[in-house]
N, CA, C and O atoms as CSV, one atom per row, in Angstrom:
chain,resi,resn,atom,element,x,y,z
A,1,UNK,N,N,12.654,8.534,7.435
A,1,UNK,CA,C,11.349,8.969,7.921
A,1,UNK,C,C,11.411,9.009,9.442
A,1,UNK,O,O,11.884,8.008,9.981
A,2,UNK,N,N,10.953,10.142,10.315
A,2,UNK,CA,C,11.274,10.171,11.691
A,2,UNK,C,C,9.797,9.763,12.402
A,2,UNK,O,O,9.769,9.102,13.440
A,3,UNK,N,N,8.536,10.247,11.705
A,3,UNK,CA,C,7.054,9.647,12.329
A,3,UNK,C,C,7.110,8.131,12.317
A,3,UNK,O,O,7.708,7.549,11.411
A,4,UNK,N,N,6.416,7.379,13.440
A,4,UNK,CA,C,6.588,5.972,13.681
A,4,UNK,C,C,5.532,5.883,12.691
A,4,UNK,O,O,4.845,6.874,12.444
A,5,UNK,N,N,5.318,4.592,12.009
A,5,UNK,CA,C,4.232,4.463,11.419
A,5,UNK,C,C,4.161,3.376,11.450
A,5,UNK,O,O,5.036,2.783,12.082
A,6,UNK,N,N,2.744,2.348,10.570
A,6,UNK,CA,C,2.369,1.525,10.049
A,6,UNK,C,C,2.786,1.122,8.847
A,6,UNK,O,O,3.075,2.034,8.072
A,7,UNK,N,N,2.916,-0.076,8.425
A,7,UNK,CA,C,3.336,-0.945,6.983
A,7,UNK,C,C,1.977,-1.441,6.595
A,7,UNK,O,O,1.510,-2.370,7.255
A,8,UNK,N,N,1.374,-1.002,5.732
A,8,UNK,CA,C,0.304,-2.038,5.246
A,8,UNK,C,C,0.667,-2.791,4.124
A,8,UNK,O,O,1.049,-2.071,3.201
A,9,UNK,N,N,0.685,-4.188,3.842
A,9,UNK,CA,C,1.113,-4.903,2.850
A,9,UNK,C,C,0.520,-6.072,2.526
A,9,UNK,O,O,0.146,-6.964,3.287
A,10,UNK,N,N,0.432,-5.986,0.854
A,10,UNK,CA,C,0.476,-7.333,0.837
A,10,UNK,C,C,1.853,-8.042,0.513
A,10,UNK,O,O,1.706,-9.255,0.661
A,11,UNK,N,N,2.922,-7.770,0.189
A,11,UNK,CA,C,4.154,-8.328,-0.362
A,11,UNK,C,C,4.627,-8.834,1.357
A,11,UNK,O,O,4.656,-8.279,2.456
A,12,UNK,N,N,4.957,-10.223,0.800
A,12,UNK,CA,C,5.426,-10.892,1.762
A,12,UNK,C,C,7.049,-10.429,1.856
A,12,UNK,O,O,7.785,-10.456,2.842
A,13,UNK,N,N,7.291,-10.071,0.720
A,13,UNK,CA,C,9.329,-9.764,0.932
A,13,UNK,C,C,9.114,-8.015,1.969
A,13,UNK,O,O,10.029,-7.753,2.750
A,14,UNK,N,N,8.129,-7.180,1.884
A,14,UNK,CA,C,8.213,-6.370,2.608
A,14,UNK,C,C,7.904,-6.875,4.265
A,14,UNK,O,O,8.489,-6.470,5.270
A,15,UNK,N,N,7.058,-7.644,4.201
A,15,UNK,CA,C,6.770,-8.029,5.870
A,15,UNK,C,C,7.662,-8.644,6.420
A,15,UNK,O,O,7.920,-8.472,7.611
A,16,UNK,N,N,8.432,-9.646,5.506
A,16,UNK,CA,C,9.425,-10.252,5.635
A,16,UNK,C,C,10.567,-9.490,6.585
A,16,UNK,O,O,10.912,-9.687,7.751
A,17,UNK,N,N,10.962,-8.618,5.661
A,17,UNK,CA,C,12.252,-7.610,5.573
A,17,UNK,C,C,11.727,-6.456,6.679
A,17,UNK,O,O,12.559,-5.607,6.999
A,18,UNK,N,N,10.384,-6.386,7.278
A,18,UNK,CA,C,10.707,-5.054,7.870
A,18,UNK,C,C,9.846,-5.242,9.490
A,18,UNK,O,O,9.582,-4.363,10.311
A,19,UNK,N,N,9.517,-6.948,9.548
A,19,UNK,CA,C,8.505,-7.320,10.595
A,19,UNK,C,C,9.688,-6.807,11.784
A,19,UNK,O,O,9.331,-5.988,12.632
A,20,UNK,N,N,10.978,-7.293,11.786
A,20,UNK,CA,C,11.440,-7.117,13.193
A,20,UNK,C,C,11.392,-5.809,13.779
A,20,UNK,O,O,11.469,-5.580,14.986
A,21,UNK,N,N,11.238,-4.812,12.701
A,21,UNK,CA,C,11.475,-3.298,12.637
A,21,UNK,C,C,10.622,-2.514,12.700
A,21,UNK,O,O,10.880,-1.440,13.242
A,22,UNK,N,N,9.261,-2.768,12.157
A,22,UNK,CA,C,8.140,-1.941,11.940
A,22,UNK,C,C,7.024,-2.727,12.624
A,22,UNK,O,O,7.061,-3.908,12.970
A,23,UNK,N,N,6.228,-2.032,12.728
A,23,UNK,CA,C,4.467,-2.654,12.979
A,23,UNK,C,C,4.301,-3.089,11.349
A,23,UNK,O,O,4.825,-2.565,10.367
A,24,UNK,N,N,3.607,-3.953,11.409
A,24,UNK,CA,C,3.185,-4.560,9.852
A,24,UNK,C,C,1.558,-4.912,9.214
A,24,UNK,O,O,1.505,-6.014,8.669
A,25,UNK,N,N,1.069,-4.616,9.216
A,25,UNK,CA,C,-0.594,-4.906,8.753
A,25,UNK,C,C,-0.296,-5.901,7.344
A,25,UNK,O,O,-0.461,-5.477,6.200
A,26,UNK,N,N,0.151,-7.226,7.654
A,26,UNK,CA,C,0.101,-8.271,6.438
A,26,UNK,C,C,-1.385,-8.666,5.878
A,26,UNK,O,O,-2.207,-8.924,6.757
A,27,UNK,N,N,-1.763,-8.732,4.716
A,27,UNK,CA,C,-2.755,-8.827,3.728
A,27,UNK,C,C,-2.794,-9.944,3.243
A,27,UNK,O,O,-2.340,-9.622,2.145
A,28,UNK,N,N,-2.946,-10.889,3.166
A,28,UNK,CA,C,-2.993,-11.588,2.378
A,28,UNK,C,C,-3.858,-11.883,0.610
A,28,UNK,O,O,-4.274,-12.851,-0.026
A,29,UNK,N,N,-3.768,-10.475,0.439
A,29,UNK,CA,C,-5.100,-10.570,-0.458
A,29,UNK,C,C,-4.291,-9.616,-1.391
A,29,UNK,O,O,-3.102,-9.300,-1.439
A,30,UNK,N,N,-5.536,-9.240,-2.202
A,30,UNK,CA,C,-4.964,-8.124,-2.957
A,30,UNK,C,C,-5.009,-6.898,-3.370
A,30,UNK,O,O,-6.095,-6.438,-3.019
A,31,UNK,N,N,-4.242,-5.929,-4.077
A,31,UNK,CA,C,-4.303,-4.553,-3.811
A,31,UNK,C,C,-5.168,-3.990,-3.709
A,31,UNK,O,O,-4.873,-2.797,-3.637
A,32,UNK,N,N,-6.207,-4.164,-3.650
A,32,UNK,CA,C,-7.652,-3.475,-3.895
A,32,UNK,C,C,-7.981,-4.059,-2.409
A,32,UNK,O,O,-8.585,-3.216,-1.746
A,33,UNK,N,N,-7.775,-5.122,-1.798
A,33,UNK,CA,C,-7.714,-5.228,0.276
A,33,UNK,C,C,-7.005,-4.323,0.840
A,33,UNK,O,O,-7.537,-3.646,1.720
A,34,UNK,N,N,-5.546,-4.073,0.451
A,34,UNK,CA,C,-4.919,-3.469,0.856
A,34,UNK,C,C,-5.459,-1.980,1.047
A,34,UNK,O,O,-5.580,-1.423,2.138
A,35,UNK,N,N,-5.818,-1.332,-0.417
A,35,UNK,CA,C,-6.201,-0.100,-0.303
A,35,UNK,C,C,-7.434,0.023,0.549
A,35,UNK,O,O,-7.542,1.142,1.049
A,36,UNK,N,N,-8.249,-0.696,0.806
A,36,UNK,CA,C,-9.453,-0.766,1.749
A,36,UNK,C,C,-8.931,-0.673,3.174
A,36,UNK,O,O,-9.230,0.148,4.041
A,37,UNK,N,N,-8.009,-1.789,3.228
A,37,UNK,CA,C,-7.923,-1.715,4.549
A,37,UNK,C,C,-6.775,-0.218,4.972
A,37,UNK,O,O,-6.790,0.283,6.096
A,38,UNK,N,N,-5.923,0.259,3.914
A,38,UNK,CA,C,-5.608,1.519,4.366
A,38,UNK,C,C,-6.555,2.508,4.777
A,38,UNK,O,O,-6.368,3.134,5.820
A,39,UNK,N,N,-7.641,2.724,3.992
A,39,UNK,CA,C,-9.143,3.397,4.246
A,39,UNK,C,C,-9.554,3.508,5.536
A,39,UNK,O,O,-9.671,4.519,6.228
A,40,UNK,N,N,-9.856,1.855,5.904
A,40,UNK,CA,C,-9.829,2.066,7.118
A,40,UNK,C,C,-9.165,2.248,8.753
A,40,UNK,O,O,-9.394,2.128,9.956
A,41,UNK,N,N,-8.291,2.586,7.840
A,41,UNK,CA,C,-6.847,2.979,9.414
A,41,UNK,C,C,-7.147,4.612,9.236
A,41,UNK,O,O,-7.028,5.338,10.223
A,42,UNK,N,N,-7.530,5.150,7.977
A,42,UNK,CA,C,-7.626,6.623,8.083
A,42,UNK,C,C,-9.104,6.894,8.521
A,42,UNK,O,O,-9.230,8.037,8.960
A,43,UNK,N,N,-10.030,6.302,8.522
A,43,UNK,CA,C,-11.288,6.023,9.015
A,43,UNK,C,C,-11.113,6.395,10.711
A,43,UNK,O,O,-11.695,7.278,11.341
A,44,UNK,N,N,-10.350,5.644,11.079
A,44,UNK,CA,C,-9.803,5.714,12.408
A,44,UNK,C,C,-9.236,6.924,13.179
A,44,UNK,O,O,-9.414,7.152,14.376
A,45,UNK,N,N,-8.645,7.540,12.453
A,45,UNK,CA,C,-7.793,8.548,12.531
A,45,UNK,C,C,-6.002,8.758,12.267
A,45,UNK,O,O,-5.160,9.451,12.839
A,46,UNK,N,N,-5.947,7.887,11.229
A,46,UNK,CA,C,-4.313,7.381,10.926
A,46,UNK,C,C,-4.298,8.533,9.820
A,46,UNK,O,O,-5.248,9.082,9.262
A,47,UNK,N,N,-3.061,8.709,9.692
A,47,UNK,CA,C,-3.132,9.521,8.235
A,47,UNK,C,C,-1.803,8.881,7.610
A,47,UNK,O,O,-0.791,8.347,8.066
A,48,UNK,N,N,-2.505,9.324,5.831
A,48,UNK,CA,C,-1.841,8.542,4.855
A,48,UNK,C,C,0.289,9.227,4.876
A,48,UNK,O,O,0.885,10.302,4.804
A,49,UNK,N,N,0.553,8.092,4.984
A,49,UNK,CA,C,1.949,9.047,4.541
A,49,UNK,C,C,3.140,8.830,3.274
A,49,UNK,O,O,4.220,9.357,3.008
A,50,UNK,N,N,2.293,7.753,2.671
A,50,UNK,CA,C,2.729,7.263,1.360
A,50,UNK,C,C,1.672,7.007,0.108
A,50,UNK,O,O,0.928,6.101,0.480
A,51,UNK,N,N,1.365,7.369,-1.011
A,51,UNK,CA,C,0.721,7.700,-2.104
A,51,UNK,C,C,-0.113,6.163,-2.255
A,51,UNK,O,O,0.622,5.252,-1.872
A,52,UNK,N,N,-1.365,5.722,-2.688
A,52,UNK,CA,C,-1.526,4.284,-2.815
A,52,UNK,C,C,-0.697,3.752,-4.053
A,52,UNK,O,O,-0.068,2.727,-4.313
A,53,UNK,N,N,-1.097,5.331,-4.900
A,53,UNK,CA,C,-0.620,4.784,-6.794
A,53,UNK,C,C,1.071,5.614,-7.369
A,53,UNK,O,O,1.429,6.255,-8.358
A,54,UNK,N,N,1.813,5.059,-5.908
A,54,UNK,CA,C,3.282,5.440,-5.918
A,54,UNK,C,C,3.881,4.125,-6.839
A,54,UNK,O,O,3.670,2.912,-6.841
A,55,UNK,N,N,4.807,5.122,-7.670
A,55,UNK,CA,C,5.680,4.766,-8.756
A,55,UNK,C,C,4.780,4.752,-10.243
A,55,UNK,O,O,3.590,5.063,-10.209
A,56,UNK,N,N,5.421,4.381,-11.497
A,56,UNK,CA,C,4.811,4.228,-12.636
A,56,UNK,C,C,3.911,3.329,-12.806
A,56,UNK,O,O,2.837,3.752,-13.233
A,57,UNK,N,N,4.013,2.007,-12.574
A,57,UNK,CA,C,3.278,0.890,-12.283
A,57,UNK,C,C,2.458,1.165,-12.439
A,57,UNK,O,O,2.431,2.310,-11.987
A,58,UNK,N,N,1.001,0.803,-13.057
A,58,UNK,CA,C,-0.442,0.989,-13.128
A,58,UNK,C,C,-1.158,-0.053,-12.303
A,58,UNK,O,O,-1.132,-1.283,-12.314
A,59,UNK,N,N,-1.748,0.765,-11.650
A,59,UNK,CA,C,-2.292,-0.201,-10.395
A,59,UNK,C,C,-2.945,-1.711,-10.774
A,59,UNK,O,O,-3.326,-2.560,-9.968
A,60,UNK,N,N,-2.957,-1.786,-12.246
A,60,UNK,CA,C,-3.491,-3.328,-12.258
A,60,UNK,C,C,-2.396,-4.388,-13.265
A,60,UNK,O,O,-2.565,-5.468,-13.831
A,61,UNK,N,N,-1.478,-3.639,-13.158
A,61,UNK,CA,C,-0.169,-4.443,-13.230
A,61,UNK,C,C,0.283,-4.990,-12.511
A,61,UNK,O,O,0.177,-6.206,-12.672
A,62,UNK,N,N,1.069,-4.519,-11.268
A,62,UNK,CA,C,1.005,-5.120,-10.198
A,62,UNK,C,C,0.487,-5.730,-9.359
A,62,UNK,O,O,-0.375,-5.002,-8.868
A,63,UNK,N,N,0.510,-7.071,-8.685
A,63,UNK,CA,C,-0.138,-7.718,-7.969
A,63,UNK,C,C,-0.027,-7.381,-6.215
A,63,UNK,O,O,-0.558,-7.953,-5.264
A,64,UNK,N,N,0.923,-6.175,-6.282
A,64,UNK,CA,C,1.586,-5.942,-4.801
A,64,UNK,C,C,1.641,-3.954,-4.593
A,64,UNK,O,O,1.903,-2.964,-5.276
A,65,UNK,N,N,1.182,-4.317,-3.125
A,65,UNK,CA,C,0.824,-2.823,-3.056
A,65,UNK,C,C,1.235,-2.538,-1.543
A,65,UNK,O,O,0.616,-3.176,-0.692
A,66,UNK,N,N,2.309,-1.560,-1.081
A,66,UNK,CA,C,2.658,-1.375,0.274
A,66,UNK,C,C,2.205,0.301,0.352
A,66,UNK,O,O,2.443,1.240,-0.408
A,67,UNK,N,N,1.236,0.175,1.987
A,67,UNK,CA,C,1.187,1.914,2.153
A,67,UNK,C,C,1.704,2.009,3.297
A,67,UNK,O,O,1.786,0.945,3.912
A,68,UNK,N,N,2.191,3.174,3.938
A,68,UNK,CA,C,2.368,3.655,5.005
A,68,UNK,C,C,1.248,4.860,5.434
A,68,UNK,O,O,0.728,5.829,4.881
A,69,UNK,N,N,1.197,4.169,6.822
A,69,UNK,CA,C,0.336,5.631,7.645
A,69,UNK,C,C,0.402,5.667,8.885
A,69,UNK,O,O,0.815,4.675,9.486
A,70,UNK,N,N,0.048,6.711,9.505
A,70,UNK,CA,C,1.233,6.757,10.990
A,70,UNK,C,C,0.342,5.818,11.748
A,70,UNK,O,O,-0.647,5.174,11.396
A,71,UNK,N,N,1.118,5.951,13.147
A,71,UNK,CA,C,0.822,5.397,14.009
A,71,UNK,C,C,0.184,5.716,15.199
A,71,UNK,O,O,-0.254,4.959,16.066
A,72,UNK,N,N,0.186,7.349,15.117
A,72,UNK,CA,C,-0.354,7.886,15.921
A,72,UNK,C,C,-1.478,7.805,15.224
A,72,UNK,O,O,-1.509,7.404,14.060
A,73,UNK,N,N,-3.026,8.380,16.238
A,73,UNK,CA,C,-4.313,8.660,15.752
A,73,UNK,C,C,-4.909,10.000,16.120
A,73,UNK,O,O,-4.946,10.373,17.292
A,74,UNK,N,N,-5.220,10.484,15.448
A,74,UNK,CA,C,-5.669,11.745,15.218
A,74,UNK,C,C,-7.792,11.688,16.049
A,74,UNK,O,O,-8.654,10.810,16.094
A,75,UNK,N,N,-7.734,12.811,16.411
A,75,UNK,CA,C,-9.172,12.507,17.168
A,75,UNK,C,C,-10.052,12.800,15.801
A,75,UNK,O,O,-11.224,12.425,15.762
A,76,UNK,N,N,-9.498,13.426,14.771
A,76,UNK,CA,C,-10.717,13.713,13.453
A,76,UNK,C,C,-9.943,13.315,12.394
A,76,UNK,O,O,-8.717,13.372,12.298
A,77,UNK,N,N,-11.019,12.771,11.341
A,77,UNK,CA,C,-9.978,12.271,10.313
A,77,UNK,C,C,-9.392,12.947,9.209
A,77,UNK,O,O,-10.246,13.588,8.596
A,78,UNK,N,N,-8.652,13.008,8.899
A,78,UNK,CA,C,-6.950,13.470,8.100
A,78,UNK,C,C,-8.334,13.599,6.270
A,78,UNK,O,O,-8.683,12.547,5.734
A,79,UNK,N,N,-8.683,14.584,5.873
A,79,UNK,CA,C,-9.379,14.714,4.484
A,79,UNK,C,C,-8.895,14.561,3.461
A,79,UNK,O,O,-9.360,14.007,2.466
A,80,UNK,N,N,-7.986,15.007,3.608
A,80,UNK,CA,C,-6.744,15.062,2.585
A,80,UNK,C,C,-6.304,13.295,1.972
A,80,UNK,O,O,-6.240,12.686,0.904
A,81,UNK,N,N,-6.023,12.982,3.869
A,81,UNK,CA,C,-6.035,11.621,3.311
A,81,UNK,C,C,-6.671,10.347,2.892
A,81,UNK,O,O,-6.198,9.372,2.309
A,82,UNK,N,N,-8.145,10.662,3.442
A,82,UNK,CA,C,-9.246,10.194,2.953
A,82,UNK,C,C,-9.777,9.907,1.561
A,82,UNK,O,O,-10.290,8.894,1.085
A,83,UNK,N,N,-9.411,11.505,0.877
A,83,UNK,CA,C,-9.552,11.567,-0.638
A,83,UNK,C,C,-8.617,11.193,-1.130
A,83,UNK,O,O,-8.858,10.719,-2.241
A,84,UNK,N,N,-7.304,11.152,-0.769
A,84,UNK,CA,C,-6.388,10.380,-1.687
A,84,UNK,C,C,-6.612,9.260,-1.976
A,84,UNK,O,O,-6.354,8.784,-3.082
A,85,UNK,N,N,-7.334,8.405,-0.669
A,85,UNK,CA,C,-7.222,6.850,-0.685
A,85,UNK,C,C,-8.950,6.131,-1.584
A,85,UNK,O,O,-9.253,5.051,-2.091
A,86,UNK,N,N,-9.571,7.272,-1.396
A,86,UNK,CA,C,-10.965,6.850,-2.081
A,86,UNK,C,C,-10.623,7.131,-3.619
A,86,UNK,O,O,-11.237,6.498,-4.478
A,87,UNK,N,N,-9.692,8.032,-3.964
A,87,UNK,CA,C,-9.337,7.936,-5.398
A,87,UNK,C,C,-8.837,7.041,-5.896
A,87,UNK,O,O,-9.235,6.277,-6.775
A,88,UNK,N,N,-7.362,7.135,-5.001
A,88,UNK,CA,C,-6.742,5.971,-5.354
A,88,UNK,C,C,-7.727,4.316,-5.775
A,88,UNK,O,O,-7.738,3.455,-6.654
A,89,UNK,N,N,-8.455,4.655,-4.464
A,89,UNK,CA,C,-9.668,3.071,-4.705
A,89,UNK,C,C,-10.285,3.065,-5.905
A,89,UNK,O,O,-10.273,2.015,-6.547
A,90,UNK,N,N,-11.029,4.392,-6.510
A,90,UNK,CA,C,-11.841,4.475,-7.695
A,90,UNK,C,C,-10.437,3.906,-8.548
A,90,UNK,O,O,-10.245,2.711,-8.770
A,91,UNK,N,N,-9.535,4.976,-8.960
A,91,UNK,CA,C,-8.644,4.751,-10.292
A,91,UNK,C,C,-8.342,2.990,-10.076
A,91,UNK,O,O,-8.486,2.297,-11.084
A,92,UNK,N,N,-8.034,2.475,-9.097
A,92,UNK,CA,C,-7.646,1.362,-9.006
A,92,UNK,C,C,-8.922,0.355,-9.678
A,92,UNK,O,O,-8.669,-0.380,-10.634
A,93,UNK,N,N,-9.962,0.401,-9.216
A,93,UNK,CA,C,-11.318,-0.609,-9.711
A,93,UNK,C,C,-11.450,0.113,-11.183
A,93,UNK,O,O,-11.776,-0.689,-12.058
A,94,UNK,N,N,-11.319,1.054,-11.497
A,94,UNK,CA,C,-11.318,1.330,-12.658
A,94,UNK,C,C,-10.339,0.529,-13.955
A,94,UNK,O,O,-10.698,0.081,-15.045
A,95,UNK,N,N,-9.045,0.578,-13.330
A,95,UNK,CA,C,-8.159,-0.398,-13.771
A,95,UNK,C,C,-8.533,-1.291,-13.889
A,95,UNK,O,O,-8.769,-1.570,-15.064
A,96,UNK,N,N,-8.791,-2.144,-13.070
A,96,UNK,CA,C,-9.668,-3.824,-12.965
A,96,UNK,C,C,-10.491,-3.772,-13.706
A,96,UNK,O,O,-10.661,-4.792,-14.373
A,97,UNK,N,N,-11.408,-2.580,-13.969
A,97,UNK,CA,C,-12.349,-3.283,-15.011
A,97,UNK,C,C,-12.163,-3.204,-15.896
A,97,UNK,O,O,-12.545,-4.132,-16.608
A,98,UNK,N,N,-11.304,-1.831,-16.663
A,98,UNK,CA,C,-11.000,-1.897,-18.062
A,98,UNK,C,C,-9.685,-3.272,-18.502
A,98,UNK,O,O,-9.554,-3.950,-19.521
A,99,UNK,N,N,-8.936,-3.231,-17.270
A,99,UNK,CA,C,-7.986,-4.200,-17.885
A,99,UNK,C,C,-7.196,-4.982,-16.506
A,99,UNK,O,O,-6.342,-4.522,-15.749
A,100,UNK,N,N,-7.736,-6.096,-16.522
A,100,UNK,CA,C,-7.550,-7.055,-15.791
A,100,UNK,C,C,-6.082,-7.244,-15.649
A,100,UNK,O,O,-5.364,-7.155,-16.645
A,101,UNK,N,N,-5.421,-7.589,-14.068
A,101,UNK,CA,C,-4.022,-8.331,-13.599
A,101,UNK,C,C,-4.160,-8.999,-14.670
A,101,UNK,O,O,-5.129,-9.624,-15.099
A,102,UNK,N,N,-2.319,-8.704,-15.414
A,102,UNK,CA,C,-2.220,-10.335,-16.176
A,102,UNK,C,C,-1.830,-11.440,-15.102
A,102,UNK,O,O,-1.630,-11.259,-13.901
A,103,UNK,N,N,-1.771,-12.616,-15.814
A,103,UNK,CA,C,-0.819,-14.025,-14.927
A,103,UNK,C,C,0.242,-13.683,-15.226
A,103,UNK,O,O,0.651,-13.732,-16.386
A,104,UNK,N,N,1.008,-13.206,-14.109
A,104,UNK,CA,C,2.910,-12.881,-14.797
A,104,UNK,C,C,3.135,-14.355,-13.858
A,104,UNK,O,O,2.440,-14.601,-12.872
A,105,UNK,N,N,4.280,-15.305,-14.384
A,105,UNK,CA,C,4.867,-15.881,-14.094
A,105,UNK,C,C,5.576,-15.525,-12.329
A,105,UNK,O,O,5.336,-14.536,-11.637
A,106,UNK,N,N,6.568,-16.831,-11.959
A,106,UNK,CA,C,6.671,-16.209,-10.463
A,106,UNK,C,C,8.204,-15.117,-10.856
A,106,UNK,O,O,8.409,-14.129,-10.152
A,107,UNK,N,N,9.033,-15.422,-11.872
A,107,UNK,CA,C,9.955,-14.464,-11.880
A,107,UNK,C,C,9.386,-13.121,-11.884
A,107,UNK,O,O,10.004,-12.378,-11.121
A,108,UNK,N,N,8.366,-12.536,-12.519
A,108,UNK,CA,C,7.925,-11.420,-12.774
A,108,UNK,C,C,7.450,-10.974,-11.867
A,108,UNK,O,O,7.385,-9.746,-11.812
A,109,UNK,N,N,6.971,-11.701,-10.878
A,109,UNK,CA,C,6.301,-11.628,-9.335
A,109,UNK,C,C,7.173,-11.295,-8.471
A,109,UNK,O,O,7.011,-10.293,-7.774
A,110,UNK,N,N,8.113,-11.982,-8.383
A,110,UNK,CA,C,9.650,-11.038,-7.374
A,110,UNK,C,C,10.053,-10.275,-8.038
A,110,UNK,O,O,10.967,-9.651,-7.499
A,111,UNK,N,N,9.679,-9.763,-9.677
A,111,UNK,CA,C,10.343,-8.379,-9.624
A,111,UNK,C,C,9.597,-7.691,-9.240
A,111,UNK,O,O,10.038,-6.794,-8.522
A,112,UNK,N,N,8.011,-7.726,-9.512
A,112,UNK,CA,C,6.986,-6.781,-8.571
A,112,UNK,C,C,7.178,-6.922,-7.367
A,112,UNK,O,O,6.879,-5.850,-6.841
A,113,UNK,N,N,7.550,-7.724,-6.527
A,113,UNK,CA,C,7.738,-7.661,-4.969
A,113,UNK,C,C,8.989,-6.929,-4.848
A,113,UNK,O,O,8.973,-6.133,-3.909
A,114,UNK,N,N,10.093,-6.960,-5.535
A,114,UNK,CA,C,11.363,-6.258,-4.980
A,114,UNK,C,C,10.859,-4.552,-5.640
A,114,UNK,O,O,11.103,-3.619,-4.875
A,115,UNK,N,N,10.553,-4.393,-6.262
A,115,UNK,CA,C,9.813,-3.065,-6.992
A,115,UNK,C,C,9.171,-2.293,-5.523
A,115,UNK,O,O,9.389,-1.156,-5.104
A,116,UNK,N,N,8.403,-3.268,-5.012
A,116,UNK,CA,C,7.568,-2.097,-4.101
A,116,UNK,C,C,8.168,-2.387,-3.035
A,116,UNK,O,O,7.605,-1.839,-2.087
A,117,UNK,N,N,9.201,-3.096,-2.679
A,117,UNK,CA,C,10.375,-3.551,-1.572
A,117,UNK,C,C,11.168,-1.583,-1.528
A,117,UNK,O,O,11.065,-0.702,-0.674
A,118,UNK,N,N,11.698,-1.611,-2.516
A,118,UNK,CA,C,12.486,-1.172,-2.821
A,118,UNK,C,C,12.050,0.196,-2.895
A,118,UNK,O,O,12.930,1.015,-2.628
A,119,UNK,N,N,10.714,0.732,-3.241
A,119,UNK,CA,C,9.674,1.935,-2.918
A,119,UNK,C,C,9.653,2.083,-2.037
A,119,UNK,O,O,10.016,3.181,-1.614
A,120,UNK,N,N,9.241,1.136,-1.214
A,120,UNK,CA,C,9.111,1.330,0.290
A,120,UNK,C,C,10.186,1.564,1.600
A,120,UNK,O,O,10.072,2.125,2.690
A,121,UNK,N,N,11.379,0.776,0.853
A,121,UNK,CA,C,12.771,0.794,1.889
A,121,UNK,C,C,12.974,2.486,1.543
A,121,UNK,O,O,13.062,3.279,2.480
A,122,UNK,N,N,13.028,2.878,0.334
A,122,UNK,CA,C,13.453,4.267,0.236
A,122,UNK,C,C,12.682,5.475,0.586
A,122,UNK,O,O,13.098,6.626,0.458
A,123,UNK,N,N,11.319,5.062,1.120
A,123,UNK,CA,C,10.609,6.040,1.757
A,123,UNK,C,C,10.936,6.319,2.791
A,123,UNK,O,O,11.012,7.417,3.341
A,124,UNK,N,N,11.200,5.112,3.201
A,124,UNK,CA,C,11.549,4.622,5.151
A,124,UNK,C,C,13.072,5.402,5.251
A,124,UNK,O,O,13.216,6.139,6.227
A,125,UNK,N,N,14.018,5.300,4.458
A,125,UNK,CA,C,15.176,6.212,4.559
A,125,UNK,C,C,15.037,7.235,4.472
A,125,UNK,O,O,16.000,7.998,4.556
């Protein structure tokens, strides 16, 4: 990827792995913060440059959610990417309500963290 951008995350193995390298927006919360707070970087004038509901994963499977969006700011905001991310938000609460995060154990938890590790390193290449 040659545009500088932003990391928004909650996965600590991505902030981990990419703090010395990237700007990082760490979350401590969960995907449904994350996607908000992507919202509001495009609110701003950031635009989206990675999908919220990238890969198969159904957004309420996973407990971990990384976006990218640039770093530059735009004086009007990006529509395109606006509606991606307010969808993404609906389909996502939609998920939550029909069917709740399970409790996955912590092995199942680093495979969801290396999952969107591993989404994300290959965007960045």
């Amino acid at each position: 990827m040659i545009e500088k951008f932003i990391i928004i995350t909650n996965n600590s193995l991505c902030r981990d792995s990419f703090k010395d390298l990237y700007e990082i927006h760490y979350i401590d919360s969960s995907v449904e913060e994350v996607f908000k707070t992507a919202r509001n970087y495009i609110h701003k004038g950031h635009v989206l440059l990675t999908h919220p509901l990238l890969s198969s994963i159904k957004p309420n499977e996973t407990p971990y959610r990384t976006i990218l969006v640039t770093k530059a700011i735009s004086e009007k905001y990006d529509l395109n990417s606006l509606e991606t991310m307010e969808k993404s938000i609906h389909t996502l609460e939609k998920f939550l309500r029909d069917f709740k995060t399970p409790i996955w154990n912590e092995l199942i938890l680093e495979d969801f963290k290396f999952i969107d590790y591993d989404l994300t390193l290959n965007v960045i290449r």
